[in-house]
C-alpha positions as CSV (number, residue, x, y, z in Angstrom):
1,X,-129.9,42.0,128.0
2,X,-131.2,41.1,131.5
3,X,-129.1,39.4,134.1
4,X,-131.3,37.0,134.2
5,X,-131.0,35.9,130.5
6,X,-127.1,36.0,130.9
7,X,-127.5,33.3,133.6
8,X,-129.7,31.3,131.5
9,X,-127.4,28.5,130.1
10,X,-128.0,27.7,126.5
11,X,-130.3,25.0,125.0
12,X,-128.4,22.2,123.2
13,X,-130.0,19.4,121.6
14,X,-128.3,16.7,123.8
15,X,-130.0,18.1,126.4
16,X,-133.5,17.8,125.5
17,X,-135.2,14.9,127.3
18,X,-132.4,15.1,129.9
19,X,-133.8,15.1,133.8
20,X,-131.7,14.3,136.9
21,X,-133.6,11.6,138.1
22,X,-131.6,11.5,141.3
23,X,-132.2,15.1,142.2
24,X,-136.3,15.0,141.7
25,X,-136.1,11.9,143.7
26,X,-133.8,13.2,146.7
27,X,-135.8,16.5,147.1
28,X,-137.5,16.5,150.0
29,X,-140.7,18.9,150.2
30,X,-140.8,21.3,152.8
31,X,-143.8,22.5,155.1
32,X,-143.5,25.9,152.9
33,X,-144.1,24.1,149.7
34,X,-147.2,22.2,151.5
35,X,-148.7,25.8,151.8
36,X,-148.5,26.5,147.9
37,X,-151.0,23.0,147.6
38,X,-154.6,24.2,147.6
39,X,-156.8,22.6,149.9
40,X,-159.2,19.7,149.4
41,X,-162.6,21.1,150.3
42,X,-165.7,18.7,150.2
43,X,-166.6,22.2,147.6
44,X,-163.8,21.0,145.5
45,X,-164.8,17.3,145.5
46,X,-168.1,17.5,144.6
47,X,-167.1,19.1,141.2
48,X,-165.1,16.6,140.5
49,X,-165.6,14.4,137.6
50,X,-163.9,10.7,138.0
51,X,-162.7,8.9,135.2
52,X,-159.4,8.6,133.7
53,X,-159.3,11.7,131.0
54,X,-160.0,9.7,127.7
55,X,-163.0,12.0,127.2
56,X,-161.3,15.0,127.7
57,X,-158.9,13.5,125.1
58,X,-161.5,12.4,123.0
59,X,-163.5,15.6,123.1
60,X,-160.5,17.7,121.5
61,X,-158.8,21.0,122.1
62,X,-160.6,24.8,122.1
63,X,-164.3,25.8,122.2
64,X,-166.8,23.2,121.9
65,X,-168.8,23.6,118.7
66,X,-171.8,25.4,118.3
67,X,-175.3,23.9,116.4
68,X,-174.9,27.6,114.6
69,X,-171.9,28.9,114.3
70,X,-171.2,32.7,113.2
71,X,-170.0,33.1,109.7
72,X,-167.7,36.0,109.0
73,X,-168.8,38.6,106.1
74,X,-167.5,41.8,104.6
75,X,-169.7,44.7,104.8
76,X,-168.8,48.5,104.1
77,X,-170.3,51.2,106.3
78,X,-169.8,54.5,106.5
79,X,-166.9,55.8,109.0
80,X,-169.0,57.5,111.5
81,X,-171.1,54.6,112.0
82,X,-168.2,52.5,112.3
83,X,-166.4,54.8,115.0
84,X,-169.7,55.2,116.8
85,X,-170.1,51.4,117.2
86,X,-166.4,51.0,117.9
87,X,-166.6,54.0,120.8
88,X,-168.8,52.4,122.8
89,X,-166.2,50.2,124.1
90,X,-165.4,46.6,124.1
91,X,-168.1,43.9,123.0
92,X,-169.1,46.2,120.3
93,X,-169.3,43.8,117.7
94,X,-171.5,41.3,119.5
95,X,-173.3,44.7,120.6
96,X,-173.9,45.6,116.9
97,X,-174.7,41.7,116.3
98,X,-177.6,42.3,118.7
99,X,-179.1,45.2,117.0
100,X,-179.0,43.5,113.5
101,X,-180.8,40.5,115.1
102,X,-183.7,43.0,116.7
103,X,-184.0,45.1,113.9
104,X,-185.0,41.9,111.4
105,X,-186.7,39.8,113.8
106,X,-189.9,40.4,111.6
């Protein structure tokens, strides 16, 4: 076990919740922990979107949804095939995808 994970006291359920209060509120921040703050730039306010975050609430969690999504199948293929497809690296599904869609376009 580390000696980090020795120092770690353990979690009790009493404690959840708990904050010092005082502490946060008589920490002072430092110049050095002004440099971790990114900067403002007029690049970074122009992308900015102002409201109060409802429709980020409202929009949900994840990858927005798709008019047509992919639909998972089972297909068997022979094992050379497969390895070929597989060897030429990552993105090899969509890559195979691609050539599906070409080949029955007509």
């Amino acid at each position: 076990m580390s000696a980090n994970r020795n120092a770690t006291p353990r979690a009790s359920a009493e404690l959840v919740g708990a904050t010092d209060f005082t502490k946060v509120d008589a920490h002072q921040i430092t110049a050095e922990e002004y440099e971790e703050i990114p900067e403002l730039t007029d690049a970074v306010m122009a992308r900015a979107m102002p409201g109060d975050g409802a429709e980020i609430a409202r929009r949900g969690r994840g990858r927005p949804k798709t008019g047509s999504p992919k639909q998972q199948v089972t297909m068997r293929l022979d094992a050379d095939v497969l390895a070929a497809m597989r060897a030429s690296g990552p993105g090899w599904q969509a890559r195979a995808n691609e050539a599906l869609r070409e080949r029955f376009k007509a």
